[in-house]
RORO-520695 format. One record per residue (C-alpha): residue number from 1; x, y, z. Coordinates in steps of 0.02 Angstrom, whole numbers, plus 32768, in hexadecimal, padded with zeros to 4 digits. Layout:
+-----+------+-------+------+
: seq : east : north :   up :
+-----+------+-------+------+
: NUM :    X :     Y :    Z :
...
+-----+------+-------+------+
END
This chain:
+-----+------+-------+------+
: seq : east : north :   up :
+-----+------+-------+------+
:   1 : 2438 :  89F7 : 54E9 :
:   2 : 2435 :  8AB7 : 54F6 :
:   3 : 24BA :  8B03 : 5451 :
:   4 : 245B :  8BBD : 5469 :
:   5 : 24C5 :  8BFC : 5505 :
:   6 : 2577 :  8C2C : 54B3 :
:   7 : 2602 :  8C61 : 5503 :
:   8 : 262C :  8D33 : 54C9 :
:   9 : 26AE :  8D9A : 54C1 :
:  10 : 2683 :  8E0D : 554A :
:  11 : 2681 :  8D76 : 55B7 :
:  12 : 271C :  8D1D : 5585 :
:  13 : 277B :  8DD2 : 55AC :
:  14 : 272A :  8DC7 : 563E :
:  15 : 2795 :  8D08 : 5657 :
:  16 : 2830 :  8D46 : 5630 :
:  17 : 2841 :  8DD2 : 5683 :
:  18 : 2805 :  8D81 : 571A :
:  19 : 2891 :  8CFC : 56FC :
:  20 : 290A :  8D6D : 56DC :
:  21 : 28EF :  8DDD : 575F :
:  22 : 2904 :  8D64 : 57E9 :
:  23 : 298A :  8CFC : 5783 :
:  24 : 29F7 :  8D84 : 5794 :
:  25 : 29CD :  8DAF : 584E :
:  26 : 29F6 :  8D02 : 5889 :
:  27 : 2AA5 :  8CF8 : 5827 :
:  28 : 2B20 :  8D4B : 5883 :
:  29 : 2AEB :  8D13 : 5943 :
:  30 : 2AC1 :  8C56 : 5900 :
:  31 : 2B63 :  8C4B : 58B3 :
:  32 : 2BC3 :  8C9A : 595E :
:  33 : 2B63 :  8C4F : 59C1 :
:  34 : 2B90 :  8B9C : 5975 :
:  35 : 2C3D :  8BB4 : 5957 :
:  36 : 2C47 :  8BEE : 5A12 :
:  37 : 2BEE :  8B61 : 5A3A :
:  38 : 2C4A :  8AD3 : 59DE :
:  39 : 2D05 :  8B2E : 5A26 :
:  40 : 2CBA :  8B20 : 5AE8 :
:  41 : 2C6C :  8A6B : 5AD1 :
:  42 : 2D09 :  8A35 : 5A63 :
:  43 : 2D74 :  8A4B : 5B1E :
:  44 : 2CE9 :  89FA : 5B84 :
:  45 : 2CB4 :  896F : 5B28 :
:  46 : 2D37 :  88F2 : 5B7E :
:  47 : 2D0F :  8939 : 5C34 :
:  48 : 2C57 :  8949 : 5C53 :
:  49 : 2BD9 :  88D0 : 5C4B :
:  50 : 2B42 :  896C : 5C33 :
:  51 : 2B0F :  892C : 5B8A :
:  52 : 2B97 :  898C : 5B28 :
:  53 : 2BAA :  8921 : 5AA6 :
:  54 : 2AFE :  8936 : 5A75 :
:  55 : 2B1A :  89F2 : 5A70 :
:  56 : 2B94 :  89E9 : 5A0C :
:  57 : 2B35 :  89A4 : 597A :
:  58 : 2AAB :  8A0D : 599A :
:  59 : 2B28 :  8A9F : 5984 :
:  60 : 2B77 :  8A50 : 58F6 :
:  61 : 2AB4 :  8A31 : 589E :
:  62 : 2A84 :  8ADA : 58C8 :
:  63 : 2B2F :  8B1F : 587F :
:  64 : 2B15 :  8AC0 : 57D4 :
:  65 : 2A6C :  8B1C : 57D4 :
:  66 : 2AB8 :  8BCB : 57FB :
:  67 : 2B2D :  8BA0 : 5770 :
:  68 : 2AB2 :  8B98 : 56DE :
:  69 : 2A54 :  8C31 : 5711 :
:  70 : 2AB5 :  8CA6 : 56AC :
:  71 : 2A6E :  8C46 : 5610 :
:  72 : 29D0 :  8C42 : 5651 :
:  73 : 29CA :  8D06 : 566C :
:  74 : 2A1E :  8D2C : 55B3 :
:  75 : 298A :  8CC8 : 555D :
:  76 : 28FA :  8D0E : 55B1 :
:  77 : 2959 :  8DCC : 55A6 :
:  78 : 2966 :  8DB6 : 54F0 :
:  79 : 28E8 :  8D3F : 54CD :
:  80 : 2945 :  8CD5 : 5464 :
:  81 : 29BB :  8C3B : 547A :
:  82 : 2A54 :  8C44 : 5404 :
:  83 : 2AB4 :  8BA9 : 547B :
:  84 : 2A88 :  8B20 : 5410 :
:  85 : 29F5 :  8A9B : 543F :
:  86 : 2A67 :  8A14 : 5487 :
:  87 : 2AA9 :  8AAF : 5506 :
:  88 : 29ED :  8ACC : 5522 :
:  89 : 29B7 :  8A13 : 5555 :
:  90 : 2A42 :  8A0C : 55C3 :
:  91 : 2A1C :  8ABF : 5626 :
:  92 : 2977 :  8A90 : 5630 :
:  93 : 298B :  89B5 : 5661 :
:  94 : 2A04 :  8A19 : 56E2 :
:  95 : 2978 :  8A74 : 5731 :
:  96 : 2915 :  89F7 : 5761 :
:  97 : 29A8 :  8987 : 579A :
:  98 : 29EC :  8A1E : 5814 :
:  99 : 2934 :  8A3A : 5866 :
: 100 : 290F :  8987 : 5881 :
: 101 : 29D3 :  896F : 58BD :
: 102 : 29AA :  89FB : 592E :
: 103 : 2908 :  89A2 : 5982 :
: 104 : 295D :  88F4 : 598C :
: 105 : 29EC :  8944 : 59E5 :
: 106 : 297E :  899C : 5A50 :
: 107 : 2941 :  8918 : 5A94 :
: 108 : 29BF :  88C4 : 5AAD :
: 109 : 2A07 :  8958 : 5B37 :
: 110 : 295E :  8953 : 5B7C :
: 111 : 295B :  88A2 : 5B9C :
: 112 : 2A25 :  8890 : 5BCB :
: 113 : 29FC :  8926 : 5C45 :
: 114 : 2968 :  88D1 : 5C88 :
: 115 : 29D8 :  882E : 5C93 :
: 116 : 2A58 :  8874 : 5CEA :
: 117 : 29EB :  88BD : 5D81 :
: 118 : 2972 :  882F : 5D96 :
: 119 : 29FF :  879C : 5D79 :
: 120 : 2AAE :  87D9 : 5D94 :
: 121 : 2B04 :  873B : 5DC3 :
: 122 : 2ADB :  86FF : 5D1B :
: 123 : 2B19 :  87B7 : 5CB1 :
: 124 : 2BD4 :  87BB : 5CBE :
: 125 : 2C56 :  87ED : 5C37 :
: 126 : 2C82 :  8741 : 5C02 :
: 127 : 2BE2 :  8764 : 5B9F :
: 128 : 2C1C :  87E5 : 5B34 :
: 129 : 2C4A :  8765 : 5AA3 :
: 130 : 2B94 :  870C : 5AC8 :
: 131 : 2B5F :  87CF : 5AA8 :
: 132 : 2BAF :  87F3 : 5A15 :
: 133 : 2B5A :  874F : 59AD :
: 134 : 2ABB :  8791 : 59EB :
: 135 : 2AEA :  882E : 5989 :
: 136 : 2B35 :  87C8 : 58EE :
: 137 : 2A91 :  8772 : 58F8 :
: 138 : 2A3D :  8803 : 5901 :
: 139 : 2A95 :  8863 : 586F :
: 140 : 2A62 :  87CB : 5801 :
: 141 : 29A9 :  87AF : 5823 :
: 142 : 298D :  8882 : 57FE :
: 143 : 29E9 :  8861 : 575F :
: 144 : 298B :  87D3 : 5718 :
: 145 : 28F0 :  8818 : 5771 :
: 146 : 2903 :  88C8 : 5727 :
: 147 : 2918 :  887E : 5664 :
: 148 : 2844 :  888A : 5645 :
: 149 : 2869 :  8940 : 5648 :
: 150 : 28E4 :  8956 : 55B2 :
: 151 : 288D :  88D3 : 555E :
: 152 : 27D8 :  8903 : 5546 :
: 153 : 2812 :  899C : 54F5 :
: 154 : 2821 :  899E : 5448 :
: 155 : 28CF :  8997 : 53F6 :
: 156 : 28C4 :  89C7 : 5350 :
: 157 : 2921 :  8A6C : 532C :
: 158 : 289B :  8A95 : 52AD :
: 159 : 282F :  8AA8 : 533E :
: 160 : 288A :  8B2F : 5396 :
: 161 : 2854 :  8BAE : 5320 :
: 162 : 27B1 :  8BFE : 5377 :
: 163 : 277C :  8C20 : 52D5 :
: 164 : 26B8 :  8C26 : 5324 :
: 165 : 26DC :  8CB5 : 5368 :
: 166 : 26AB :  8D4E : 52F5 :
: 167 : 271F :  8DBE : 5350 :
: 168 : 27BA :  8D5C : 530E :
: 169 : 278A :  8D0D : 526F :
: 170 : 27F5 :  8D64 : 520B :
: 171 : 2887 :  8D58 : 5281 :
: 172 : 2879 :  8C9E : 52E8 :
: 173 : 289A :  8C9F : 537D :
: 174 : 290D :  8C11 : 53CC :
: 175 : 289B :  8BDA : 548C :
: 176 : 28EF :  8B70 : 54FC :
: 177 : 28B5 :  8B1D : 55AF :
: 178 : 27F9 :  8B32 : 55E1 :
: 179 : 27CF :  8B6C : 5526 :
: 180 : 280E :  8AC8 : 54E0 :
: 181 : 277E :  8A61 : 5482 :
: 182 : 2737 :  89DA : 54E4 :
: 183 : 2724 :  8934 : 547D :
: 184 : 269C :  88E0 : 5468 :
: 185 : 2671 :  8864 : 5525 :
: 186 : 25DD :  8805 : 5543 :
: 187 : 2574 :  8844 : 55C8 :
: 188 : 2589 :  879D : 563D :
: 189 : 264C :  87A6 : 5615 :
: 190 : 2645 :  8865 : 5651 :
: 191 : 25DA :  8851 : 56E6 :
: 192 : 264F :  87C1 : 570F :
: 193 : 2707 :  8828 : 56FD :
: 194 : 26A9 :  88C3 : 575D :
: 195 : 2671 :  8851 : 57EB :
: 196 : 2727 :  8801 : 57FE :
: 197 : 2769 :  88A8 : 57FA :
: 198 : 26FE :  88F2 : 588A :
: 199 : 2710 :  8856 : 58EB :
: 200 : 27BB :  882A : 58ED :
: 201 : 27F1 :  88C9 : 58C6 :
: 202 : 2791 :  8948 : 594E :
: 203 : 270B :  88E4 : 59A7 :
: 204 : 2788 :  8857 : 59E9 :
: 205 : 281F :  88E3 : 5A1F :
: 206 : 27A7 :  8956 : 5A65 :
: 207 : 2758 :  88CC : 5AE8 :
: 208 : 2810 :  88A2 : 5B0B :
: 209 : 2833 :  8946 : 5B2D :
: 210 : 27AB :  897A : 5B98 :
: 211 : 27BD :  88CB : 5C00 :
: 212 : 2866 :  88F6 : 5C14 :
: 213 : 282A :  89B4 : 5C5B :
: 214 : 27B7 :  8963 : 5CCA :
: 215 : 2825 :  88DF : 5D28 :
: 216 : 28B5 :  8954 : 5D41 :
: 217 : 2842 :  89CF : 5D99 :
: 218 : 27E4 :  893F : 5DEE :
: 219 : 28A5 :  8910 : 5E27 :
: 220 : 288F :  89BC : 5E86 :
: 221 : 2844 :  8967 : 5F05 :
: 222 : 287D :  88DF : 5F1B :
: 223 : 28F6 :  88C0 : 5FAD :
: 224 : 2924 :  8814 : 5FA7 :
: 225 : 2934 :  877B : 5F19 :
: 226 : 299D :  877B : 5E8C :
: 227 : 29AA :  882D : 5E68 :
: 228 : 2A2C :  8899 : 5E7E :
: 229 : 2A22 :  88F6 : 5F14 :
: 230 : 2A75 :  89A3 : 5EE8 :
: 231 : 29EA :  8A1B : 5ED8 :
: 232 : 2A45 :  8A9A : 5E8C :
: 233 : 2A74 :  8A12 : 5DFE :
: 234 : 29D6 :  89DD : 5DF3 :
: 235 : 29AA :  8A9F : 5DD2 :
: 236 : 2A2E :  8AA9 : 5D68 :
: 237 : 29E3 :  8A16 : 5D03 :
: 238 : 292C :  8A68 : 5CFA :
: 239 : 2955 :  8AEB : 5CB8 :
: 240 : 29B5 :  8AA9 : 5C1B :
: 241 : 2924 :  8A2D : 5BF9 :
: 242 : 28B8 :  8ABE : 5C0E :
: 243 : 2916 :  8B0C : 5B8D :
: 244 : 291B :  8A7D : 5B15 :
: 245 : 2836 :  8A7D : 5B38 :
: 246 : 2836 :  8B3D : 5B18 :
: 247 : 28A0 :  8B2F : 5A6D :
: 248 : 2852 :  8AA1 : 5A26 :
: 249 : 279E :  8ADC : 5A4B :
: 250 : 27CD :  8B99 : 5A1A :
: 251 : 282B :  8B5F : 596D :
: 252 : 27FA :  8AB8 : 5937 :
: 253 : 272C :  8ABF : 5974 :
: 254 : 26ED :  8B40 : 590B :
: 255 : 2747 :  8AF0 : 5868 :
: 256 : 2703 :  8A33 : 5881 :
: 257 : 264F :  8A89 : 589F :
: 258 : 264E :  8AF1 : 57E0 :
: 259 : 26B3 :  8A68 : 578A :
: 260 : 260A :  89E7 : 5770 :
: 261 : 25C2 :  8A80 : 5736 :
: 262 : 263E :  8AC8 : 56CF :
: 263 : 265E :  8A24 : 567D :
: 264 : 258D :  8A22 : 564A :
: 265 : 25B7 :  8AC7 : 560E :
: 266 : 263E :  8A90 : 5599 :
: 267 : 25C2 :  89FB : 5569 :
: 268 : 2535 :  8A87 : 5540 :
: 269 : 24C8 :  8A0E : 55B4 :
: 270 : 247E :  8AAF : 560D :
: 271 : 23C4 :  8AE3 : 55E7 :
: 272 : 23E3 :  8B89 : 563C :
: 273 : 2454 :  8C16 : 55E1 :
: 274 : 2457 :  8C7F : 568D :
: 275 : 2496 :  8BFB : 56E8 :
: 276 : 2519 :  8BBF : 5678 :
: 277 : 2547 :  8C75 : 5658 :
: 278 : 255A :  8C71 : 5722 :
: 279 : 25C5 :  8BDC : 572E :
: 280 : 2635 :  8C1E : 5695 :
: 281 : 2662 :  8CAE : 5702 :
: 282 : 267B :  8C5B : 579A :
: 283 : 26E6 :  8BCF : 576B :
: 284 : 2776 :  8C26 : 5747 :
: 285 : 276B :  8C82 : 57EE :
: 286 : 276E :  8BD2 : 5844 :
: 287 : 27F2 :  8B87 : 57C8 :
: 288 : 2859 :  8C3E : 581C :
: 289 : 2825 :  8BFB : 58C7 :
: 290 : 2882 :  8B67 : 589A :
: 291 : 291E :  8B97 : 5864 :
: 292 : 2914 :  8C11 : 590A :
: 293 : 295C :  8B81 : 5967 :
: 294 : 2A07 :  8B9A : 5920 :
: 295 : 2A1B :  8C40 : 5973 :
: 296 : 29BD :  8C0B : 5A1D :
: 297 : 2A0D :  8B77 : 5A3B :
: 298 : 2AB2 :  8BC7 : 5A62 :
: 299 : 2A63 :  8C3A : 5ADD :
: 300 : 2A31 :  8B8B : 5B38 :
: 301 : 2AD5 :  8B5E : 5B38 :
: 302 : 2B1A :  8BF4 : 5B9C :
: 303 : 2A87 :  8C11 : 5C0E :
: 304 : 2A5E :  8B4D : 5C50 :
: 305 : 2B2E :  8B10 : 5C18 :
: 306 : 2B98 :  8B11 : 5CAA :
: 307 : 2C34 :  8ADA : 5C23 :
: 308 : 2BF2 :  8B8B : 5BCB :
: 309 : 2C11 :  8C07 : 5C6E :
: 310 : 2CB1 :  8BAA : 5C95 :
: 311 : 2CF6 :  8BA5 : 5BF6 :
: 312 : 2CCD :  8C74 : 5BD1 :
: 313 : 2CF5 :  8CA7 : 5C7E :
: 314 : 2D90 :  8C4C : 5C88 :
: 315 : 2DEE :  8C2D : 5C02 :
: 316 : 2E77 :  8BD5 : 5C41 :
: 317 : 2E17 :  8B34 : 5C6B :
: 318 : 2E4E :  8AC3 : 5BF0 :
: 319 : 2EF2 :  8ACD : 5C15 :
: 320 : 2ED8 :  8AB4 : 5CBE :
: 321 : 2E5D :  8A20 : 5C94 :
: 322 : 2EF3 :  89E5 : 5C29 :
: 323 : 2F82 :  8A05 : 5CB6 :
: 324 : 2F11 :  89A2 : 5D41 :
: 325 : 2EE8 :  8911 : 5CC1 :
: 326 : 2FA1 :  8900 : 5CA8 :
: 327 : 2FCF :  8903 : 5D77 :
: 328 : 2F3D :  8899 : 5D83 :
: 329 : 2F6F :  8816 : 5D02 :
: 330 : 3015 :  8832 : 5D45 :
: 331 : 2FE2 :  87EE : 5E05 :
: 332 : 2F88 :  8774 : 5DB0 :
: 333 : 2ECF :  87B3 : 5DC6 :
: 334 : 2E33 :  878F : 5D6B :
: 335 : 2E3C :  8868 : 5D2D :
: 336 : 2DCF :  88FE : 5D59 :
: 337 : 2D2F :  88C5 : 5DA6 :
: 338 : 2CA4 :  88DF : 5D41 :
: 339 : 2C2B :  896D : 5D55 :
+-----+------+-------+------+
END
C-alpha cells in the first residue's frame, strides 16, 4: 500500500471547479431539453411503435439527474455541504442510479430499433405494455444494483469533517459525493463489485449496442427476408442507433475506463504518485462526460425522432391524432396505423 501520495488543495480546486463549471453549463439545455422531450413523447407514446416508451424513461432518468445538479454546483462553488448527510447519500445513490438508468435504457432503443427493422411482423404496438415491464424491470435492477455505491461510503457524520486537511482545520469543512470516506473492503470483495460493475454495467450494453449498429447497417443491404424493406426507414433507424453508439461511447467509455483506477486510488493501492495524481484529475473530467448524456440525449431525440419534427413543426397533431382515433373507433377500426 502506497499512504505518501495525498490528495492537496490546489488539486481538489482544481475538482470543483471543473465540476462546477460544466454542472452549470449542462443545466439549463438538460433540463429543456428533457422537459421538451417528456411533453412530445407524452402525445406519442400510444401511436408509434419507434421505441418511445423507452425514451421516455431515458428522458425521465436524465431529468432526475439535471434535477440534482444545482446541489451539486452549490457544494463544489462553496466547498462545503450544509444539506444534511441523509440529503447527501441520496444526491449522490441518485447519480449512479440516473447514469446506469441512462445505459440500460439505451439499449434498450438500440435494440427495439434494431428489432423493429430486422423483425417487424413481430414489433407492433400491442407491445407497448410488454415495453413498459421491461422498463419497471429495468428501474429496479439499477436500484438494487446501484446500492454498493452509497454503501461503501462511510456514514458517520463525524467523518464529514475534513479535518486532515490543514487548510480547514480550524473551520471543518462538510464534503459530500466523491470526497466521502471509503470503508474499509477486502481486496477480493472490491475486485469482485468493480468487475460486476464493468461487466454488467458497460461491457455487456456496449456489445449490445454496437451489435445492434452493425445489423441495422448490415440491413442496408439487404433486399429480401424478414426485414423491412423501406430504405428510408431503415435510414431512419441507423441513424438513431448510431446515435445511441456515439453517446454511450462519447459519455459512458471514458468513465468505466478511470473508475478501476480511481477506485485503487481511493484504496491508496497505487505505487506511483504521478499516476495517481493523473487519474485524480482525470476522473472528474470523465464522471462530466457522463453526466453529458443528459444534455445530448435530447439532441438525439430531435435529429433521428420523427415524433420530434412532427410534433415541433406541427403543433396541432395531437388533436388531429385524437379527432381520427375517435372517427376511427367510431367506424369501428383497429385506430391510426402505426408508424
Amino acid at each position: 500500500m502506497n499512504h505518501s501520495c495525498e490528495s492537496t488543495e490546489d488539486l481538489r480546486t482544481y475538482q470543483h471547479r471543473v465540476y462546477a463549471v460544466v454542472y452549470s453549463v449542462i443545466l439549463a439545455p438538460g433540463l429543456l431539453g428533457n422537459v421538451l422531450a417528456l411533453w412530445v413523447f407524452r402525445v406519442y407514446v400510444r401511436e408509434t411503435k419507434k421505441a418511445v416508451v423507452f425514451m421516455m424513461n431515458l428522458a425521465m432518468a436524465d431529468l432526475l439527474q439535471v434535477l440534482s445538479l444545482p446541489l451539486r454546483i452549490y457544494y463544489y462553488l462553496n466547498n462545503t455541504w450544509p444539506f444534511g448527510h441523509h440529503l447527501c447519500m441520496i444526491c449522490f445513490y441518485l447519480k449512479y442510479v440516473n447514469m446506469y438508468a441512462s445505459i440500460y435504457f439505451l439499449v434498450c432503443v438500440s435494440v427495439r430499433r434494431c428489432e423493429l427493422i430486422m423483425r417487424p411482423l413481430r414489433c407492433s404496438s400491442s407491445r407497448r405494455k410488454r415495453d413498459m415491464f421491461i422498463c419497471a424491470l429495468g428501474w429496479l435492477l439499477v436500484f438494487l444494483g446501484c446500492l454498493p455505491f452509497p454503501l461503501l461510503r462511510n456514514s458517520s457524520s463525524e467523518l464529514n469533517a475534513n479535518s486532515s486537511d490543514r487548510h480547514s482545520a480550524t473551520i471543518p469543512r462538510l464534503v459530500c459525493f466523491s470526497e466521502l470516506p471509503m470503508r474499509d473492503v477486502s481486496i477480493p470483495a472490491a475486485w469482485a463489485l468493480l468487475i460486476i460493475a464493468e461487466l454488467l454495467g458497460f461491457i455487456i450494453p456496449l456489445i449490445l449496442v454496437l451489435a445492434c449498429t452493425c445489423l441495422t447497417a448490415g440491413s442496408l443491404r439487404e433486399t429480401s427476408g424478414g426485414a423491412i424493406p423501406d430504405r428510408g426507414e431503415k435510414r431512419r433507424a441507423l441513424r438513431m442507433v448510431l446515435s445511441c453508439a456515439v453517446v454511450f461511447l462519447l459519455c459512458f467509455a471514458p468513465y468505466h475506463i478511470t473508475m478501476p483506477l480511481d477506485f485503487l486510488v481511493k484504496a491508496n493501492a497505487l505505487g506511483s504518485c504521478t499516476f495517481t495524481d493523473l487519474i485524480r484529475r482525470c476522473h472528474p473530467v470523465t464522471l462530466c462526460l457522463a453526466s453529458l448524456n443528459c444534455s445530448l440525449d435530447p439532441l438525439m431525440y430531435y435529429f433521428t425522432t420523427d415524433e420530434f419534427w412532427r410534433r415541433l413543426s406541427k403543433p396541432e397533431i395531437p388533436e388531429s391524432i385524437g379527432f381520427g382515433r375517435r372517427l376511427s373507433c367510431i367506424a369501428g377500426g383497429e385506430g391510426l396505423e402505426d408508424d
